[in-house]
N, C-alpha and C positions, 0 to 999 in steps of 0.2 A: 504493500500500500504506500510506496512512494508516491512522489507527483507524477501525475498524468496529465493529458490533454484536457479534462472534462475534472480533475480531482486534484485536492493539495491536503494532505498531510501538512500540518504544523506543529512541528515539536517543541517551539519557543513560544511566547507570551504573544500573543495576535492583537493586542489591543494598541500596539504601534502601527497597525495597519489602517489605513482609510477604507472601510468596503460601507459599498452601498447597503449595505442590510448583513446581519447574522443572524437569521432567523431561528428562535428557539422551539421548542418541539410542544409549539401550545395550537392545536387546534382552528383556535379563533383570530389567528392571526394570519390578516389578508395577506401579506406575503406568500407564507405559508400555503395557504389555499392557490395561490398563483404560482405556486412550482409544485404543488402536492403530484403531478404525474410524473417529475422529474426523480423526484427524493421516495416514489410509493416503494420502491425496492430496501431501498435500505432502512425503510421506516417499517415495511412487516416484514423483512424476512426472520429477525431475532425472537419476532410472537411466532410467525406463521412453519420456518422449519423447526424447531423442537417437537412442535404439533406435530407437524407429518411425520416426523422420525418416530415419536413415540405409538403413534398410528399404526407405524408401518406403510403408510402412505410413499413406495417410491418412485413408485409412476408419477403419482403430481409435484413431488419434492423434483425428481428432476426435468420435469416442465416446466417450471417456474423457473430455475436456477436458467435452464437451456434460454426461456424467455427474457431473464434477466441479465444475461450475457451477449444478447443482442440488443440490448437496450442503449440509450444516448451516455446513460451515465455507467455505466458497469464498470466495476472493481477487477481487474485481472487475476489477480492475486487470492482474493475472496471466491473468486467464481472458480477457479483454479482447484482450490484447497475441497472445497466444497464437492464438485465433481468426483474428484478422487477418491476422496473420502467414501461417497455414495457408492462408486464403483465398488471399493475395498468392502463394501458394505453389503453389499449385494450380490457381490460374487463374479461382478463383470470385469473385475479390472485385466487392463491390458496395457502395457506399454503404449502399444500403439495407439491407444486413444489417447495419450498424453500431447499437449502442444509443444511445438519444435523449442520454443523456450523455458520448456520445463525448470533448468536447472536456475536461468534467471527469475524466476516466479519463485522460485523456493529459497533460494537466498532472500529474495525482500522479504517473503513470507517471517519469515526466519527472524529476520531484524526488527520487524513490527512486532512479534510478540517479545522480544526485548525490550521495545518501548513503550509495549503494554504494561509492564509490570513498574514503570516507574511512573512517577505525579506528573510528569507534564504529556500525556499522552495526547493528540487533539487528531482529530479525524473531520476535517471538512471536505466539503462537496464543491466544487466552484463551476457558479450555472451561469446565465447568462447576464449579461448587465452589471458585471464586476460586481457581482452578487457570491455570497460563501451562505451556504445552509450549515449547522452547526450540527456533524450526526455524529458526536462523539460518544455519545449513550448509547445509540445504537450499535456503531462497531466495536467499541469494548464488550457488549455485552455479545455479539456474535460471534466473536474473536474466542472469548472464554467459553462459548458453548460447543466451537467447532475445535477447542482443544480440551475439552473434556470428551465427546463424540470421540479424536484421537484416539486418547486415553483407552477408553474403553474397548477400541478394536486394538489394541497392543495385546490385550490379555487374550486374543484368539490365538491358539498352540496354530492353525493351519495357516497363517501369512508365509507368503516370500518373501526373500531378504528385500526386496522391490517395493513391496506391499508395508513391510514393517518399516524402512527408510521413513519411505512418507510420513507414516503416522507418528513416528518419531520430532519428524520435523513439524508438523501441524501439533504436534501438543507441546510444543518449546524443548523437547529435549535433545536436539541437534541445532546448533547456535549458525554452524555454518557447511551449510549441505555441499558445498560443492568440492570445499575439502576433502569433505567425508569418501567422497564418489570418486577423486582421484585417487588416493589411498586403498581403495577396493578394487583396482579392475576387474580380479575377476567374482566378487559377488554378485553386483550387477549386474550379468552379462546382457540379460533383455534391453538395459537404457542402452551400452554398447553400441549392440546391434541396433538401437535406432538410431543413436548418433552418426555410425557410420550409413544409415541411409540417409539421415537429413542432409550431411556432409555431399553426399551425394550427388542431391539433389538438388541442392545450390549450386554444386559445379556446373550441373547440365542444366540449370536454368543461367548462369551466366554465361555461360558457351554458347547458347543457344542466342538470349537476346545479342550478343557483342556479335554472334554469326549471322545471324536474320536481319542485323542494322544493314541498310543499302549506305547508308554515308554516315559519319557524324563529324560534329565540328574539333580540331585539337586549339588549343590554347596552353600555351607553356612560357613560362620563365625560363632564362638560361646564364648561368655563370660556367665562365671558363676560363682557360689558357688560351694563347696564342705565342707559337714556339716557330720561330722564321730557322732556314738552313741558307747553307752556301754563305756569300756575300751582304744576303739581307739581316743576316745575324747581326749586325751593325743597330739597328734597329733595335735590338733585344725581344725578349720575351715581357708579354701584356699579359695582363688578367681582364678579363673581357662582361659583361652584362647584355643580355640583349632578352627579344620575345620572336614567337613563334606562333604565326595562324595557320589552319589550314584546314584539309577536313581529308578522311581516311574513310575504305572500307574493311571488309575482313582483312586483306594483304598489302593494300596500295596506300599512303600516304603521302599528300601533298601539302608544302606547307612553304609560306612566303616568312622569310628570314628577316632578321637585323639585329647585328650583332654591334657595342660600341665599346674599341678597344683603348686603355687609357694607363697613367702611370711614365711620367718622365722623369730626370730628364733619360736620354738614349747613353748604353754602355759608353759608345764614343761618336764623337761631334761626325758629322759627314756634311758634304759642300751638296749642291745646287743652283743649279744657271736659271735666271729670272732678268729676259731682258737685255740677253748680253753680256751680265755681271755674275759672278759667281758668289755664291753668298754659301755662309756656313753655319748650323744649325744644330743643335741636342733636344729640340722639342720632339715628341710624341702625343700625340691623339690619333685614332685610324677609330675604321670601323667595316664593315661587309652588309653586303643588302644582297639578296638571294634568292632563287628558286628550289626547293629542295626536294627529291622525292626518291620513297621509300619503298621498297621491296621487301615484305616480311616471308622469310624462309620459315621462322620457326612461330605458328601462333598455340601459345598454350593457354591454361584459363589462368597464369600468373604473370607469362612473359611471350614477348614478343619480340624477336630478332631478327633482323634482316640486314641488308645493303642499303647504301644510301649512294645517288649521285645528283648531284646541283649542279648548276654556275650561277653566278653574280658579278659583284663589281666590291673589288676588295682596295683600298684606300688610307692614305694617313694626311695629317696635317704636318707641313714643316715652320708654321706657327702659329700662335692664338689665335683665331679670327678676332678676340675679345680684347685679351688685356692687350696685344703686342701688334690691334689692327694696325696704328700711325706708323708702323715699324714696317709694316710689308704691306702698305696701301698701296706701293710702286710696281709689287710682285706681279699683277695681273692674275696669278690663282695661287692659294694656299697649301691645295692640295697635287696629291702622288696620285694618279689612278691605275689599276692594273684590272684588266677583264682577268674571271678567278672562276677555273674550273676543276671542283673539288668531287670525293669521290672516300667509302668509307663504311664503317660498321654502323650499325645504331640499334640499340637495343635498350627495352623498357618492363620496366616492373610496374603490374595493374595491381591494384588495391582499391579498396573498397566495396562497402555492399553490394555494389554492381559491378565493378572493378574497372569502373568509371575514370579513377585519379591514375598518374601515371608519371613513375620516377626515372627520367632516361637516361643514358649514358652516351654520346656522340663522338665518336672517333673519326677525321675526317683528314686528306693530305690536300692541301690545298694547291695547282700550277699559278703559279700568278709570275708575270711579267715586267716589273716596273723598268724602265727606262727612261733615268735618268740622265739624257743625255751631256755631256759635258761637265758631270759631277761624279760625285761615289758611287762607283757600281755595285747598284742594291738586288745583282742577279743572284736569284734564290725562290725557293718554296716555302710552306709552312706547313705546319701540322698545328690543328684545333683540337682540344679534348674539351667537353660542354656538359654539365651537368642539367637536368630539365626536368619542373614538375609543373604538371599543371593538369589537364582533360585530356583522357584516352594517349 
């Protein structure tokens, strides 16, 4: 019973809060009456289940619950516990009728009856209109009934260790189930065995969506190197920032580059002819603007690697356009340009729920041509290494 969309637990003093209404559990109160079909669940189930249980009533106990779990405001955790229970109880229980986040439902479970047992327990509802309904009566007292219910299916000799787990954890005698469950592999084996289908089944539901996409858009940051050879070495090595658009299918990715390289002054001074005159220089700024597209050889549901070839237009400044513009307003251009046809690895790590997000690795050798005519011969290539996270 942590926060939810529709629910908030308060385990601190609420009375620093501004809410439009805390409606108390009186009747007559039009509030009250104006959310009564919001709050009717958690306001009978603590009369209406003990009844049925006592009954024997478990056909309508679990119509109600099943009703109550498709409702606007339903407790996960409650309906969860509840469920189970009745199953253990009836003689239905199955693994598989358990939800794929079992193990996270039974941890919170877990920690709210630890907060039951101390003074500041609060159990609100939060409905619409910055409105909190105050059901703390209610789920304390359902809370305590459905770990007495526990209780008393412990004392049955024919539970499974599966069966007994549970009840364990619904009468507060297991503080933290999830511990408990790794510690045991093989008592458990049924939750195992479902685990490794749920695991499953995520795999081929994200395989599926990422293979059935016709296109999707990539978006990436990139920080990197930039490491020159030959004669360009003069220049040094940069650390680079740039971004990444573009859009990919199963295999194919296209994506428009810029990359801006920065960090002076240069190892050593090199000359340059402007106009006639040869002038000499230790500034550094450059940068790449680029075409770049992807070949993925290996697509798996973590990683995706392939080839990479581009061209673009790779570049530096041999000074400020800024601080040192009155210094080379004569130059007639600031910059080095060289057409740059590169070629290279690239490969990426998916993660997330959909495995949407994606951490890349860019290996690339760059041909690039500067010609500088009548200055330092900055004949040479480069190599890029580029780190990248951002979409697919």
């Amino acid at each position: 019973m942590l926060p939810l969309f529709h629910k908030a637990i308060l385990t601190c003093c609420c009375t620093s809060f501004t809410l439009s209404l805390v409606a108390q559990q009186s009747g007559t109160s039009s509030a009250y009456n104006h959310y009564s079909g919001e709050i009717r669940y958690i306001r009978e189930a603590p009369q209406l289940l003990p009844r049925l249980a006592q009954e024997g009533s478990w056909v309508q106990m679990r119509n109600y619950i099943s009703h109550w779990s498709v409702s606007e405001y339903a407790d996960p955790e409650l309906i969860f516990c509840l469920s189970t229970l009745l199953d253990i109880e009836t003689g239905s229980f199955s693994a598989w009728n358990l939800p794929p986040n079992y193990s996270y439902l039974s941890d919170q479970y877990a920690k709210e009856l630890i907060r039951l047992s101390g003074d500041n327990f609060r159990y609100y509802i939060k409905l619409k209109n910055r409105t909190f309904y105050d059901a703390t009566p209610d789920a304390r007292s359902l809370l305590l009934w459905a770990k007495g219910w526990a209780s008393l299916l412990l004392s049955r000799s024919n539970l499974s260790p599966t069966q007994k787990f549970f009840c364990m954890v619904f009468s507060g005698h297991i503080s933290n189930p999830q511990t408990v469950l790794a510690k045991s592999p093989g008592t458990f084996n049924d939750l195992y065995v479902l685990d490794a289908r749920i695991d499953s089944e995520r795999v081929n539901c994200q395989t599926t969506q990422r293979n059935e996409t016709e296109s999707v858009w990539t978006v990436a940051v990139l920080t990197g190197m930039w490491i020159p050879t030959g004669n360009l070495k003069a220049l040094g090595n940069h650390p680079s920032i740039g971004i990444s658009i573009g859009k990919r299918t199963k295999l194919n990715e296209y994506d428009v580059v810029w990359a801006f390289r920065f960090l002076h002054p240069t190892p050593q001074t090199y000359s340059f002819v402007r106009n006639d005159t040869l002038y000499n220089s230790n500034y550094y700024d450059g940068g790449y603007i680029g075409f770049d597209y992807t070949r993925y050889l290996v697509h798996a549901r973590h990683w995706d690697v392939g080839v990479i070839g581009a061209i673009g237009y790779d570049y530096f400044s041999v000074a400020s356009g800024f601080s040192n513009s009155g210094e080379g307003a004569h130059w007639g251009s600031l910059n080095q340009g060289s057409f740059d046809v590169n070629f290279g690895l690239h490969l990426k790590y998916l993660f997330g729920r959909r495995a949407d997000n994606a951490l890349g690795l860019v290996l690339k050798y760059h041909c690039i041509n500067y010609e500088n005519n009548g200055g330092t011969d900055l004949g040479g290539n480069a190599f890029t290494l580029d780190l990248s996270f951002g979409l697919r």
